[in-house]
C-alpha positions as CSV (number, residue, x, y, z in Angstrom):
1,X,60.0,155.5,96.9
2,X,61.0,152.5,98.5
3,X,64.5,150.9,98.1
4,X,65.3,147.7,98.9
5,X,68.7,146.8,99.9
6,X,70.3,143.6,101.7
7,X,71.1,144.1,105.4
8,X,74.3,142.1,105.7
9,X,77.0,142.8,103.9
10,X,77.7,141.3,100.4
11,X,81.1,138.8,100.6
12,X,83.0,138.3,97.7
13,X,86.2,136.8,96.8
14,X,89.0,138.5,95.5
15,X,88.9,138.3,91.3
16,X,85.7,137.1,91.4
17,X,82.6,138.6,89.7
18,X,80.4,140.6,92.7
19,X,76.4,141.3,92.6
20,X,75.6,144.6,95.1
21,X,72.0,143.9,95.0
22,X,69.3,147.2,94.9
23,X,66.2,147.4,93.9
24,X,62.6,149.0,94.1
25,X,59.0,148.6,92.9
26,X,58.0,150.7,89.6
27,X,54.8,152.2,89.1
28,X,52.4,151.1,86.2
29,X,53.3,153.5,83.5
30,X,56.9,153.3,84.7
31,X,59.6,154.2,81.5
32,X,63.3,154.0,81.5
33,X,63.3,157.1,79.9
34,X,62.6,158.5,83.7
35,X,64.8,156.5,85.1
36,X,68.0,158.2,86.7
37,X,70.4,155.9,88.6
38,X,74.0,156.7,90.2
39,X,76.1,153.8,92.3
40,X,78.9,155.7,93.8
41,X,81.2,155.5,96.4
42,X,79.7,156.2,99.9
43,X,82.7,157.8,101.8
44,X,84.5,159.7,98.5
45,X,81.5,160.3,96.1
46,X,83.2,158.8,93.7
47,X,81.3,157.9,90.6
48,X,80.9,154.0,90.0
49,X,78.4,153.7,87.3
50,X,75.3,156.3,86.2
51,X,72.3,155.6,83.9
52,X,69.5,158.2,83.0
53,X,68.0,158.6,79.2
54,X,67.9,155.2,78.7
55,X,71.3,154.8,78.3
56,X,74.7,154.6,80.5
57,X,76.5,157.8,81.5
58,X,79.5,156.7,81.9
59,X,82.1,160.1,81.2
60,X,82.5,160.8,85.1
61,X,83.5,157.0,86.0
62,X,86.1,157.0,88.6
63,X,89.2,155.6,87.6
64,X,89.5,151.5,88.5
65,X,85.8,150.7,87.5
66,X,86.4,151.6,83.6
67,X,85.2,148.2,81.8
68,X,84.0,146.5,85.5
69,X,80.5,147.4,85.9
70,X,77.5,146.8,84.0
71,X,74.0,146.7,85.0
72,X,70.9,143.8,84.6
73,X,69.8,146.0,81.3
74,X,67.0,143.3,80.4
75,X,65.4,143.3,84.4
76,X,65.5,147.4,84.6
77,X,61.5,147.6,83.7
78,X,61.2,145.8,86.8
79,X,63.0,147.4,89.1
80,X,66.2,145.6,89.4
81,X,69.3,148.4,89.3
82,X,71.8,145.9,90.9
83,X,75.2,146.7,90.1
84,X,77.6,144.2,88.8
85,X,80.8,144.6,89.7
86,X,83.5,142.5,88.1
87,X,86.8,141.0,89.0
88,X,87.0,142.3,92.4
89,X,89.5,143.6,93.9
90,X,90.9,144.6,97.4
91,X,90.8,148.1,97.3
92,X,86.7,147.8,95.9
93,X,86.1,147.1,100.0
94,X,83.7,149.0,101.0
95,X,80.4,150.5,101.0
96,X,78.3,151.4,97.6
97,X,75.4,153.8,97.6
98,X,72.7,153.4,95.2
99,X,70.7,156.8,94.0
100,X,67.4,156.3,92.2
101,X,65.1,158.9,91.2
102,X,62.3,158.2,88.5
103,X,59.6,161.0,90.3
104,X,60.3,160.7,93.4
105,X,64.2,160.2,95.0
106,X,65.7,158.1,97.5
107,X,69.0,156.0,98.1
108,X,70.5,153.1,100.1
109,X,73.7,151.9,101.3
110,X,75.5,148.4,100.2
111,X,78.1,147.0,102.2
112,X,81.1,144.8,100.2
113,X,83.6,142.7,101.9
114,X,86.1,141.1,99.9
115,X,88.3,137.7,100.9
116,X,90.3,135.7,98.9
117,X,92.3,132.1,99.3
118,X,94.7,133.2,97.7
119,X,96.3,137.4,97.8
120,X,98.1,138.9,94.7
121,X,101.8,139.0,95.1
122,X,103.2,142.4,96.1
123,X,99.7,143.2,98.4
124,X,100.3,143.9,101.4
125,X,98.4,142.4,104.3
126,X,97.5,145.5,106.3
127,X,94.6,145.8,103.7
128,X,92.9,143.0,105.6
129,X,93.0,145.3,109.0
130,X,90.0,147.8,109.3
131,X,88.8,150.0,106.6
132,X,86.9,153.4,107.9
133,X,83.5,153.4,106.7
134,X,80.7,156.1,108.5
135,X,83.0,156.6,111.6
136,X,83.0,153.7,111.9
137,X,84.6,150.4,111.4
138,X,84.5,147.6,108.6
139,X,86.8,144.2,108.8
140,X,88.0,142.5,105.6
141,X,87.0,138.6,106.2
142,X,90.3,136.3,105.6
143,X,90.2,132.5,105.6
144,X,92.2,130.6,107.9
145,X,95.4,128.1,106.7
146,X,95.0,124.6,107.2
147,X,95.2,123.3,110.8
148,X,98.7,121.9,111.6
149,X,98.3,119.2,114.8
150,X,101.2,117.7,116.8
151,X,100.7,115.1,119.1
152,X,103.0,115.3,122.5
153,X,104.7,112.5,123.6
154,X,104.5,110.9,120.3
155,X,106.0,108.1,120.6
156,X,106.6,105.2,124.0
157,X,102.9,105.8,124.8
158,X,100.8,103.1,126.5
159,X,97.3,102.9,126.9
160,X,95.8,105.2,129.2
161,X,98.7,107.7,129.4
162,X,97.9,110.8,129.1
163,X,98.8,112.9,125.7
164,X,98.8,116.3,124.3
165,X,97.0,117.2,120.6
166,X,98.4,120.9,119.3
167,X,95.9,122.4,116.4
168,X,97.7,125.7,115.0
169,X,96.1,128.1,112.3
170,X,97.1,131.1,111.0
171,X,96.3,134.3,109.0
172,X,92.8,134.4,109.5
173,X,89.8,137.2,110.3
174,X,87.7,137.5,112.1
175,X,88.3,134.9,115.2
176,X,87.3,131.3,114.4
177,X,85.2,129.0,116.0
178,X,87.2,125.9,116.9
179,X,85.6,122.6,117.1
180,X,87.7,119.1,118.5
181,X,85.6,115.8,117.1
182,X,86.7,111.9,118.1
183,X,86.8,109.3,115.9
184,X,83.1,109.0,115.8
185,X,82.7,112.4,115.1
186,X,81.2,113.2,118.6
187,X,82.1,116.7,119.9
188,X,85.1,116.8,122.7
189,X,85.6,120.5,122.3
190,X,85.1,120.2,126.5
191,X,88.7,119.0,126.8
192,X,90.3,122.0,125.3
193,X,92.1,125.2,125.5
194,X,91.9,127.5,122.8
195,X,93.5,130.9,122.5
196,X,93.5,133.9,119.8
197,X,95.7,136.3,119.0
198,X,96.2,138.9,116.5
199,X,99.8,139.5,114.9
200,X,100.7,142.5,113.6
201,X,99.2,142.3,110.2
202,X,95.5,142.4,112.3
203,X,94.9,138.4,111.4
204,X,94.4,136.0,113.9
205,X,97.1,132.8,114.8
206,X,94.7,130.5,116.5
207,X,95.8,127.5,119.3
208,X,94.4,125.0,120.4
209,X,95.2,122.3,123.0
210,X,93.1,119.0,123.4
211,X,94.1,116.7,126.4
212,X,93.1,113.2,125.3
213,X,94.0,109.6,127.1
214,X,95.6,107.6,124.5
215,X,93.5,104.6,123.1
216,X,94.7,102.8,120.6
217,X,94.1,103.3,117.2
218,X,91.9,106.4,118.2
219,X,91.4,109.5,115.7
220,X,91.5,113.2,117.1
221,X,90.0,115.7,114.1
222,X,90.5,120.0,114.6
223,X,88.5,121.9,112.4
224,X,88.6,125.6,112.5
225,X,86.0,127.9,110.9
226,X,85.6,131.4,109.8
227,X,82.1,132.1,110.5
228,X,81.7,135.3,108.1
229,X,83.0,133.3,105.0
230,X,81.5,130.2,106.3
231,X,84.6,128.3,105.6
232,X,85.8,125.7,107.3
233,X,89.5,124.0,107.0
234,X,90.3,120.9,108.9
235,X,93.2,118.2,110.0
236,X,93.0,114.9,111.8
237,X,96.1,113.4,113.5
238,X,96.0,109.3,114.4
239,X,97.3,107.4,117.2
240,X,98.8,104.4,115.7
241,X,101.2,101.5,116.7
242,X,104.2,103.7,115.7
243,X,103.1,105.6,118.4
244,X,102.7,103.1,121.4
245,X,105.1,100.7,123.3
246,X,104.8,97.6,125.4
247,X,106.7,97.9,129.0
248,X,109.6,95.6,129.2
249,X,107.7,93.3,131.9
250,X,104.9,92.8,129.4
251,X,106.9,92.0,126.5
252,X,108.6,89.1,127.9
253,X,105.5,87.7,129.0
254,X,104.3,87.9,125.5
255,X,107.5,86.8,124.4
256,X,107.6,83.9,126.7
257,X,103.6,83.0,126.4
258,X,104.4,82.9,122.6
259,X,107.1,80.3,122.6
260,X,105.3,77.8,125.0
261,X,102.2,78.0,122.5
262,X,104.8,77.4,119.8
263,X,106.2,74.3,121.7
264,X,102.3,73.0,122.7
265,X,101.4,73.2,119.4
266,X,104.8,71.2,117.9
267,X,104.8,68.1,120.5
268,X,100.5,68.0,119.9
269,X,101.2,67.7,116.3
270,X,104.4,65.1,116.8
271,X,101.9,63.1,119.1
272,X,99.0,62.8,116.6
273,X,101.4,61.8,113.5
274,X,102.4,59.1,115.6
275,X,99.0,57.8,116.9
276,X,97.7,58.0,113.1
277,X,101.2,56.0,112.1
278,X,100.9,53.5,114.8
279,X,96.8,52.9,114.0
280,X,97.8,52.7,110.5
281,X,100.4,50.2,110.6
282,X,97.7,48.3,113.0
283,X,95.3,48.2,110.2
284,X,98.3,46.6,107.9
285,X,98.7,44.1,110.0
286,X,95.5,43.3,110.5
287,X,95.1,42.8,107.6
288,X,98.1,40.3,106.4
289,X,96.7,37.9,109.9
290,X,93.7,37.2,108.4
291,X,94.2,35.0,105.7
292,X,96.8,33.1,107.7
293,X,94.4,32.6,110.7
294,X,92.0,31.2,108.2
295,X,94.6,28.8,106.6
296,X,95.4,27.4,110.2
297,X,91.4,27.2,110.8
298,X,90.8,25.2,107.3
299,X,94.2,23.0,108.3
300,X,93.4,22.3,111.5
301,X,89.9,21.1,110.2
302,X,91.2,18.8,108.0
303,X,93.7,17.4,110.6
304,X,90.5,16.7,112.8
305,X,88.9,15.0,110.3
306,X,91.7,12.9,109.3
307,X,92.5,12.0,112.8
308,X,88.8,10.9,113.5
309,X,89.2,8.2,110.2
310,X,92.4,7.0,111.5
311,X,90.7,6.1,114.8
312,X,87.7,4.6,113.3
313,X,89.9,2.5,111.3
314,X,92.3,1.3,114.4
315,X,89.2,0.6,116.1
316,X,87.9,-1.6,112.8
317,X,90.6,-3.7,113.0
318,X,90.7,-4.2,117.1
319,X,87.4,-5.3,116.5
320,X,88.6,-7.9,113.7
321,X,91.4,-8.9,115.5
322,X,89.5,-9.2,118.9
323,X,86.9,-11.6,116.3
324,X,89.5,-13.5,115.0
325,X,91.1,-14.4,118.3
């Protein structure tokens, strides 16, 4: 008989509902009648759930399962004797072995690792250091706190200058990858220095140093993953203008370029109110000469003309006169 079992150990969280996977392949006339199935404990024998006669045997349970384990009653026929293990706790760490015997017998090892986000209050952390399991070793998975970043100097900084970003995590198992992204997510992990250390609980403190030239405005992102719970927690820390300072040279220029744009712009604007007064007031008057430069045209028409009578009229009477004599 052939069991089938998953290679890599199961990972569940801590109060969580766990599935230890194990199965095998019935035969044709197969009856749960003939089935016989024990989970227990692989390093104490201790009973975590029995079936045979169609029915669970459940008298011998060790103590902590009692009301926690159950089996996939409606898939048996088939083969599936998982175990389902519920509200996990700490001490369920561990591995499982699952006994099957219908004619034939055979058995098969699970592996369970247990995490959690958050630990019950009064557990102590040295269950997350290394539980012995066939002389050898098992780790308990922890995930890692949120990443806390400092920036060094943070404050007087110029473009260019060079600056130190801090990423600190804590509590964590096993050692984390650490990755550094920019703020266009490109990978700068090149620039940086990371150390791990385990404290005396067995959990890893992780640091890491980036060594960045400041840029204005620039985003710096530390993410640290656990890569057995495939977790990842992250923080981000952003150089803004709280952060940078103009050199006393620059900021007079600035200060000095400012108010001669200021003045520019004030005597421009006193320059073009006066040329659009003066070309107004130009127009006015333009327009009150006209129809006294017609009056003097029409007057001095009508002088013309009377002056040109008068003539012919002293010239009439020349002629008479010049007659008469």
């Amino acid at each position: 008989m052939e069991i089938q079992v998953p290679d890599e150990p199961v990972v569940a969280l801590y109060g969580q509902d766990a599935t230890l996977p194990c199965s095998f392949s019935p035969e044709a006339n197969f009856s749960l009648e003939d089935l016989s199935l024990i989970w227990q404990l692989t390093d104490t024998k201790r009973l975590v759930h029995s079936f045979s006669g169609g029915r669970d045997q459940l008298t011998d349970q060790g103590g902590g399962f009692a009301n926690r384990t159950a089996l996939f009653y409606d898939q048996l026929s088939q083969g599936n004797v998982s175990l389902l293990l519920r509200r996990v706790e700490i001490a369920d760490e561990g591995s499982f072995t699952c006994f099957i015997r219908v004619r034939d017998y055979n058995s098969a090892a699970v592996t369970l690792q247990v995490a959690g986000e958050t630990w019950p209050c009064g557990v102590s952390h040295l269950f997350l250091g290394v539980v012995i399991l066939h002389g050898g070793f098992l780790f308990l998975p922890a995930p890692y706190s949120k990443p806390t970043l400092n920036l060094e100097p943070n404050k007087d900084l110029k473009p260019g200058d060079p600056a130190v970003v801090t990423c600190q995590s804590s509590y964590g198992y096993p050692e984390a990858s650490v990755l550094w992204q920019d703020s266009h997510g490109a990978n700068i992990t090149e620039n940086v220095t990371t150390s791990q250390v385990a404290n005396e609980e067995g959990l890893f403190d992780v640091y890491s140093v980036l060594h960045v030239l400041v840029e204005p405005s620039s985003t710096y992102s530390c993410l640290v993953r656990n890569p057995v719970l495939q977790e990842e927690t992250h923080a981000s820390v952003t150089i803004t203008g709280q952060h940078l300072a103009f050199p006393a040279a620059a900021l007079w220029v600035t200060v000095g370029l400012a108010i001669c744009i200021v003045v520019l712009l004030a005597v421009l604007a006193y320059i073009c109110q006066k040329k659009i007064r003066q070309s107004c007031e130009e127009e006015e008057n333009a327009g009150r000469a006209y129809p006294a430069q017609q009056q003097l045209l029409e007057w001095e028409h009508f002088t013309l003309h009377d002056f040109t009578l008068l003539v012919a009229s002293v010239n009439d009477r020349c002629c008479l006169r010049a007659s008469i004599q």
